[in-house]
LOPAKE-639704 format. One record per residue (C-alpha): residue number from 1; residue in three letters; x, y, z. Coordinates in steps of 0.25 Angstrom, whole numbers, plus 2048, in hexadecimal, padded with zeros to 3 digits. Layout:
# LOPAKE-639704
num,residu,east,north,up
NUM,ALA,X,Y,Z
...
//
This chain:
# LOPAKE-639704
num,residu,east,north,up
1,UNK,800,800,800
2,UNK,805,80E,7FB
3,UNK,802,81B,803
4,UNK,800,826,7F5
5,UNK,7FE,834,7F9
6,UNK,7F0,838,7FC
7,UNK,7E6,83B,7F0
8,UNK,7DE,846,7EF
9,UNK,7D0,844,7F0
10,UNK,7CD,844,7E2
11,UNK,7D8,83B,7DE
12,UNK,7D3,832,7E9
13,UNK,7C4,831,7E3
14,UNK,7CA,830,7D4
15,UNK,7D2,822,7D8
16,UNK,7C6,81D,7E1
17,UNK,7BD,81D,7D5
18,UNK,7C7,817,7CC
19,UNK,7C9,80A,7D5
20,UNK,7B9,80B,7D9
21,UNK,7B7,80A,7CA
22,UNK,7C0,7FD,7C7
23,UNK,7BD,7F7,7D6
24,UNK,7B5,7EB,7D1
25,UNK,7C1,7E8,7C8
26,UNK,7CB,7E8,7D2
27,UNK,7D0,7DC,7D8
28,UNK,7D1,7D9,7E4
29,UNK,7C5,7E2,7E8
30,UNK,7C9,7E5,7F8
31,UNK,7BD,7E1,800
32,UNK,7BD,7EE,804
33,UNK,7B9,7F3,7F6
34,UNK,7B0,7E8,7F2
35,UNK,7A4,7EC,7F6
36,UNK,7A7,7FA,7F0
37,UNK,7AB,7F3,7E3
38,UNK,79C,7EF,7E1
39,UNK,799,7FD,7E1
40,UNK,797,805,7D4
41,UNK,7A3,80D,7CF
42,UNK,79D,81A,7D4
43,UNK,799,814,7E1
44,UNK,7A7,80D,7E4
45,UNK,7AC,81B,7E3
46,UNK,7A2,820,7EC
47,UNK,7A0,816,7F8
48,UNK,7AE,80E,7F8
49,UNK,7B7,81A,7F4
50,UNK,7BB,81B,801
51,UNK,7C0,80A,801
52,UNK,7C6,80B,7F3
53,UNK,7D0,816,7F7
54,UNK,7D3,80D,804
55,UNK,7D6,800,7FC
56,UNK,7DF,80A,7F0
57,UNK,7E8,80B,7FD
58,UNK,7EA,7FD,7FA
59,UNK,7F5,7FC,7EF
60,UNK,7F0,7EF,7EA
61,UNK,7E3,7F4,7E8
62,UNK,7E7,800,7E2
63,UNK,7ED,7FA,7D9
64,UNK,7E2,7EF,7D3
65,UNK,7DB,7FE,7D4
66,UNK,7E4,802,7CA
67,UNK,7E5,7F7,7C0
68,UNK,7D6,7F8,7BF
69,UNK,7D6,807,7BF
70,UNK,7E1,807,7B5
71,UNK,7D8,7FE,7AB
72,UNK,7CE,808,7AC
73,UNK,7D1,813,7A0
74,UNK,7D1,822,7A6
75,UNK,7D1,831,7A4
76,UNK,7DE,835,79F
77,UNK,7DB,843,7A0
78,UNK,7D5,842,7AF
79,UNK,7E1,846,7B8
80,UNK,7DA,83F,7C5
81,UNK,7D7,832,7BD
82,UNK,7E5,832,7BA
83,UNK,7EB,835,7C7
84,UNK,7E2,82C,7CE
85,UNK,7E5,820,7C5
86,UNK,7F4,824,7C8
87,UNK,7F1,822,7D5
88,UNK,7EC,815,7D3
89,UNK,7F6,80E,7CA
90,UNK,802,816,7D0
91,UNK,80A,815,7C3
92,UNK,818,81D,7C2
93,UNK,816,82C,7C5
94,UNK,808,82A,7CC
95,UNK,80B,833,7D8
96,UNK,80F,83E,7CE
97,UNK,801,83E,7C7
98,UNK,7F8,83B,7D3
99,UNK,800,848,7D9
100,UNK,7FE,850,7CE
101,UNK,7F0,84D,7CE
102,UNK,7ED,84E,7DD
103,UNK,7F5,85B,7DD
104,UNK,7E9,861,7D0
105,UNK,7E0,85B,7DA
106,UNK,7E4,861,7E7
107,UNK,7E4,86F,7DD
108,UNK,7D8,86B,7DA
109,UNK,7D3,867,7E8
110,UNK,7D7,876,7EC
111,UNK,7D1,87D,7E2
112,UNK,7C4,873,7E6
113,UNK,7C5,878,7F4
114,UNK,7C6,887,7EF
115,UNK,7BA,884,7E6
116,UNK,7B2,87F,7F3
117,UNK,7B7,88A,7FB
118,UNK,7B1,894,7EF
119,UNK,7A5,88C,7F2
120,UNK,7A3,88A,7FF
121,UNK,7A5,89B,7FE
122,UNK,79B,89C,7F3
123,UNK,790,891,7FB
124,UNK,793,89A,808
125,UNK,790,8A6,7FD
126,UNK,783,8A1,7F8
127,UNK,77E,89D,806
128,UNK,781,8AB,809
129,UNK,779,8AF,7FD
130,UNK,76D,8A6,801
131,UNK,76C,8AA,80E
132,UNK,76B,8B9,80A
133,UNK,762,8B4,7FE
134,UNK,75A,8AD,808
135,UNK,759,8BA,811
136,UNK,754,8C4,804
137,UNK,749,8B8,802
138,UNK,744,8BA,811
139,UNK,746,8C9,80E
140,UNK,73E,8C6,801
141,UNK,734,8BE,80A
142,UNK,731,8C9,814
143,UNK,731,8D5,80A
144,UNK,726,8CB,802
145,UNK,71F,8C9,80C
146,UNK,71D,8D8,80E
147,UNK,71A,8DA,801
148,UNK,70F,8CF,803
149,UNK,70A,8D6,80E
150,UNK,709,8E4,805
151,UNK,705,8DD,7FA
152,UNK,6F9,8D8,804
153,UNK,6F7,8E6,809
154,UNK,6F8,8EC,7FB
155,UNK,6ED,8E2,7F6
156,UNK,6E3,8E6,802
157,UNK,6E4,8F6,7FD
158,UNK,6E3,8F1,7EF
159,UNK,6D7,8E9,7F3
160,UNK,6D2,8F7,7FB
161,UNK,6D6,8FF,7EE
162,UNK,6CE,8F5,7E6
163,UNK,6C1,8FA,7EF
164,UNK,6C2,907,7EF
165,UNK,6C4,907,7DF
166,UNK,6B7,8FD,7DD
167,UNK,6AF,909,7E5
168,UNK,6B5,913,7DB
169,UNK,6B2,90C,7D1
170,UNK,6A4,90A,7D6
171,UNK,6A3,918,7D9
172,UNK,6A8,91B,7CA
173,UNK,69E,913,7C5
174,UNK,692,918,7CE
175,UNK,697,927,7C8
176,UNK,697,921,7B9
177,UNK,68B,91B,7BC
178,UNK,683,92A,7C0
179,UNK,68B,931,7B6
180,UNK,686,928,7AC
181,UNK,676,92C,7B1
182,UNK,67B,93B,7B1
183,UNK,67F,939,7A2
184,UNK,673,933,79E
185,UNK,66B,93C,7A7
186,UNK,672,947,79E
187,UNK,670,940,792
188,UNK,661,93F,793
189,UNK,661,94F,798
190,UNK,669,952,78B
191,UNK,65F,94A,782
192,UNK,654,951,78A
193,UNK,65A,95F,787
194,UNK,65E,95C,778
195,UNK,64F,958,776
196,UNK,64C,966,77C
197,UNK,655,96D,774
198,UNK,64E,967,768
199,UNK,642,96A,76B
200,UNK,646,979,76D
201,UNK,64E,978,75E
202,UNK,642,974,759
203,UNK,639,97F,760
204,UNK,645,988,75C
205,UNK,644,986,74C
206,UNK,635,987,74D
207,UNK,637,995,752
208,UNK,643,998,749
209,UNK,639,992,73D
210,UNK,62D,99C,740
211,UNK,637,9A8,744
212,UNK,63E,9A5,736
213,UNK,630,9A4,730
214,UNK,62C,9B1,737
215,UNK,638,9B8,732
216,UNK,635,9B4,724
217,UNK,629,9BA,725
218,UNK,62D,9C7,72A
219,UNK,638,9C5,71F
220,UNK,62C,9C5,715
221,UNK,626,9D1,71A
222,UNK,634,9DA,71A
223,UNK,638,9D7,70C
224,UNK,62A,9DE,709
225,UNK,630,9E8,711
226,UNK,63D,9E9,70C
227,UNK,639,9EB,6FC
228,UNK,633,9F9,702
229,UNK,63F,9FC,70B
230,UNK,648,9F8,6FF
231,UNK,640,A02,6F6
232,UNK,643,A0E,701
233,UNK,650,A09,704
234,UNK,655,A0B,6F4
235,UNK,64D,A19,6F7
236,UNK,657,A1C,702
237,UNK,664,A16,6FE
238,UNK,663,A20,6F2
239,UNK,65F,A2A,6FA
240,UNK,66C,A28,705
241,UNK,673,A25,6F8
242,UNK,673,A34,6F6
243,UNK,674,A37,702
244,UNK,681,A30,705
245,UNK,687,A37,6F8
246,UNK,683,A44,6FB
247,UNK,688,A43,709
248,UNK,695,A3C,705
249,UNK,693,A32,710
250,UNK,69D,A26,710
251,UNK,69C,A1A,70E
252,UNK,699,A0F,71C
253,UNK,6A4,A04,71D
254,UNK,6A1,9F5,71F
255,UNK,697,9EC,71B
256,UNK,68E,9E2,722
257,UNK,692,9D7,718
258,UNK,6A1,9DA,71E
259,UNK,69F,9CE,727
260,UNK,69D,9C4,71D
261,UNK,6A6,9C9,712
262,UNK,6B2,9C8,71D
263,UNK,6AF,9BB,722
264,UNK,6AE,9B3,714
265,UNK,6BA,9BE,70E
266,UNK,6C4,9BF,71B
267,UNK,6C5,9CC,71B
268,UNK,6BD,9D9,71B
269,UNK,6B3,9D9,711
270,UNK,6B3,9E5,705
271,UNK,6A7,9EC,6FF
272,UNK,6A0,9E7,6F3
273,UNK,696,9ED,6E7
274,UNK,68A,9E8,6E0
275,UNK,681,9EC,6D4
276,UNK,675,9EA,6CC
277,UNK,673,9E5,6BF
278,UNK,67A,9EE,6B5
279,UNK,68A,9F5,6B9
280,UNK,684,A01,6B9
281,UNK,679,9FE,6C2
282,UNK,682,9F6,6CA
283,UNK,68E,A01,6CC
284,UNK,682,A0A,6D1
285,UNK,67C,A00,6DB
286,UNK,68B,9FF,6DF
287,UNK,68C,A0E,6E1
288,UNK,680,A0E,6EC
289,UNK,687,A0F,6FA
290,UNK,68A,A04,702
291,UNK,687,9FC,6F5
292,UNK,68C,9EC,6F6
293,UNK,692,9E4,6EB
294,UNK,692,9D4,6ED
295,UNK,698,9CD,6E1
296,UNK,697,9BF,6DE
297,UNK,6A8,9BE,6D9
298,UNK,6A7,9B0,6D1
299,UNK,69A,9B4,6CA
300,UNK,6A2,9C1,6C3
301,UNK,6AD,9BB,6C2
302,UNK,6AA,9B0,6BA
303,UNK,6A1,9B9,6B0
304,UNK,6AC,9C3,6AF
305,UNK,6BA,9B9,6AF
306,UNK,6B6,9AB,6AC
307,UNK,6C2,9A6,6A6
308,UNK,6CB,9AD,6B3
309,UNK,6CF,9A6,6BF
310,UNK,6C6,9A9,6CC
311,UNK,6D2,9AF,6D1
312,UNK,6D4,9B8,6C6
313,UNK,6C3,9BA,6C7
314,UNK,6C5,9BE,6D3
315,UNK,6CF,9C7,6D3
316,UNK,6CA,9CF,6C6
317,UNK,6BA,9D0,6CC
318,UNK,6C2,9D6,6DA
319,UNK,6CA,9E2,6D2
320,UNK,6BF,9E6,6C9
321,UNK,6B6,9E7,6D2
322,UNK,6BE,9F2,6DA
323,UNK,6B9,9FF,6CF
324,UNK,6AC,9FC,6D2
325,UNK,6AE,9FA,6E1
326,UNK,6B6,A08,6E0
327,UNK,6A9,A10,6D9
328,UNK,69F,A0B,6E0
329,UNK,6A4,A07,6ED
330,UNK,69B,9FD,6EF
331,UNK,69F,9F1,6FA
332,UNK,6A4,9E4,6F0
333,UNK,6A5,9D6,6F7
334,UNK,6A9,9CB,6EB
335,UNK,6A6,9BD,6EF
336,UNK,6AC,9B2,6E8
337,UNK,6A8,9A3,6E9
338,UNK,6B3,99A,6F1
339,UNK,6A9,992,6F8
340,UNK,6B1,984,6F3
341,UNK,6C0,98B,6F5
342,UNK,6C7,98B,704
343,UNK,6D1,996,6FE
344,UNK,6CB,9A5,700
345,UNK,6D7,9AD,6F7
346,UNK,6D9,9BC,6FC
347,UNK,6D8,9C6,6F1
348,UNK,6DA,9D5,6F2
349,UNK,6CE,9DD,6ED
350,UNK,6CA,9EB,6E9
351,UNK,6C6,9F5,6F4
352,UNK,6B7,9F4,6F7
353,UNK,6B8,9E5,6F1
354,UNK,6B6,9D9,6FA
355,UNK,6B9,9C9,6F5
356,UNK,6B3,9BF,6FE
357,UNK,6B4,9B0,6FA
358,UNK,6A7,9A6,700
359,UNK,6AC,99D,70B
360,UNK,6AE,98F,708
361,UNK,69F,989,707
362,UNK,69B,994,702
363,UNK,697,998,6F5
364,UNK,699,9A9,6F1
365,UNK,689,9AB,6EE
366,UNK,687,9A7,6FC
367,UNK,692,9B2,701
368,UNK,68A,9BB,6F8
369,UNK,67C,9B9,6FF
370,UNK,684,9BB,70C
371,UNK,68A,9C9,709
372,UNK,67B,9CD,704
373,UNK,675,9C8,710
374,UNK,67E,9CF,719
375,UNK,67B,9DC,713
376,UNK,66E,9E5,719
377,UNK,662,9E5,70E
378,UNK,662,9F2,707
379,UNK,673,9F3,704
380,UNK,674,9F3,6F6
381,UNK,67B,9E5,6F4
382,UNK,680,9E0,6E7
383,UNK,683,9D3,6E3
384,UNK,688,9CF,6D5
385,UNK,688,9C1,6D0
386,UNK,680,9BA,6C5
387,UNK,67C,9AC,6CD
388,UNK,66C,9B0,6CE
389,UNK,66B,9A8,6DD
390,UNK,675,9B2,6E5
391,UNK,66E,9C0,6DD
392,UNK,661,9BC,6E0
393,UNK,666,9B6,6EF
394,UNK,66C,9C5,6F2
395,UNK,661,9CB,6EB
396,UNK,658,9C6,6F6
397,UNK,663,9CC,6FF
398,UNK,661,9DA,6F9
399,UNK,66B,9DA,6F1
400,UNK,66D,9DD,6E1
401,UNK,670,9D2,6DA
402,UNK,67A,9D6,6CD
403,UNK,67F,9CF,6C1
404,UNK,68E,9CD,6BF
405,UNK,68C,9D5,6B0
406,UNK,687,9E1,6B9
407,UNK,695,9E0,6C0
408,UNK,69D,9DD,6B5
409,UNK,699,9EA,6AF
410,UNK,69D,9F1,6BB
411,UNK,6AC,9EC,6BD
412,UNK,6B9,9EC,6B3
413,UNK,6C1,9E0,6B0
//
């Protein structure tokens, strides 16, 4: 019996589980190992480590070991294999290699123990850890608890706030409910009063209707009335005539149909002429005072300059009608049609000469019944225009319907 140097543990347990795994095949089997040798390979290792390392003390039985271990093929690359089945065969230079290899392991060893060290710091470390995890969970616990507890109270008020917004609600609906009979209340007052006011329109017309009738035939009886006055009038106006030249009295400004004229023209209106049915006639009418002329522009100008541009109509009716203004004097509105236009052209014009154009809508024979209609019966108003509706409209008027020959006559160009 040899007395080797001792193994390290690793090499120990390396050389024990080479012999357990040959044990059966070894012979003699001490009675020692026997038992152990029914064991399976991994058990061996396990429950008769112990008595295998006891009988390897043995140099005879270390040495069967080795035959059988050494019929076994191993790891040539495994360092422990090889160092441990030195061990076993105990060839020349065995000591060398099983030192070399128990010197890796002893390194090893030590860096094992620095590893456990490192652990055993990093287990102390993680129970460190856990127990201050386990102290925010209790903290956790109570501040959940409290939260439970709020959470309770905060449902109690909710459950209270609930309440009081199911009165409101009620209360709303109780408010919608009488405003809903105050609407319909005032709904059937309304209908009630709309009933009354027709009634009242009705009653309304029928007086409008027989004070319309009425004035109609009071209407009747002054035109009867107003054949005699007219009679007197002519009597009187001649009369005055003389009168005002004799006394040099000048001549009163404005017009009534001012208003009318500026509002469809934009600007103040001018004074205009009109005539009878021959030039001469109609240049003496024109020489009455406060004489009026309304002429109807597009019905001249259309006689006199057909092949002419309204434009150009327009512009040569306006300048030849300044002599005539200038001698007679008499107040001159011409009223051209623009009823279907939106544009209103600006145009200068002699002195004493207004140029109005209808309003959109509007046709100029309408403009023309405006201005005589403005005017106070017994002027002498003069309109000129050929379309036989408009002369016998103004003649109804008062005023003297003249042709547009009578005009021509009268004016150059």
């Amino acid at each position: 019996m040899t007395d080797p140097a001792p193994l390290p543990e690793r090499l120990r347990l390396r050389v024990v589980a080479l012999v357990s795994a040959v044990l059966p095949s070894i012979t003699p089997v001490p009675p020692a190992l026997r038992k152990v040798a029914a064991f399976a390979p991994a058990r061996r290792a396990r429950l008769g480590g112990a008595a295998i390392w006891t009988a390897l003390e043995h140099d005879e039985f270390r040495e069967h070991a080795a035959v059988q271990v050494s019929a076994v093929p191993g790891a040539a690359d495994d360092p422990l294999d090889t160092a441990a089945r030195a061990w076993l065969v105990r060839a020349d230079g065995w000591e060398r290699v099983v030192s070399e290899v128990a010197g890796s392991l002893e390194q090893d060893q030590a860096r094992d123990e620095q590893s456990h060290a490192e652990q055993a710091r990093l287990t102390a470390q993680v129970a460190a850890l856990q127990a201050e995890l386990s102290a925010v969970r209790a903290q956790h616990r109570e501040e959940l608890e409290r939260a439970r507890a709020d959470h309770k109270v905060l449902r109690q008020r909710l459950g209270e706030a609930r309440g009081v917004l199911r009165a409101a609600e009620e209360a709303r609906d109780a408010a919608d409910a009488a405003r809903d009979e105050a609407v319909a209340a005032a709904e059937v007052a309304t209908r009630t009063a709309e009933a009354d006011v027709r009634r009242l329109r009705a009653q309304l017309e029928e007086a409008e209707a027989g004070l319309a009738a009425s004035r109609r035939e009071v209407r009747s009886d002054r035109d009867a009335a107003s054949i005699r006055a007219r009679l007197l009038l002519d009597a009187v106006v001649d009369a005055a005539t003389g009168l005002r030249r004799e006394l040099a009295l000048p001549a009163v400004s404005g017009a009534p149909g001012d208003a009318v004229e500026a509002s469809l023209a934009g600007v103040d209106a001018a004074p205009s002429s009109s005539a009878p049915a021959t030039p001469a006639l109609l240049e003496q009418t024109l020489a009455l005072p406060r004489a009026r002329l309304v002429i109807d522009g597009y019905n001249v100008t259309k006689q006199r300059w057909p092949t002419a541009s309204l434009e150009a109509q327009r512009s040569r009716l306006v300048a030849a009608l300044g002599p005539l203004v200038a001698r007679t004097g008499a107040e001159t509105t011409v009223v051209f049609d623009a009823a279907e236009s939106t544009v209103r052209t600006a145009m200068p014009a002699p002195r004493g000469v207004r140029v109005v154009f209808s309003p959109a809508g509007v046709i100029a024979d309408d403009v023309i019944r405006q201005l005589v209609d403005a005017e106070p019966r017994g002027r002498v108003v003069v309109v000129v225009s050929d379309d036989q509706a408009v002369v016998r409209d103004v003649a109804r008027g008062g005023a003297r319907g003249v042709p547009v020959a009578a005009l021509l006559g009268v004016i150059a160009g």
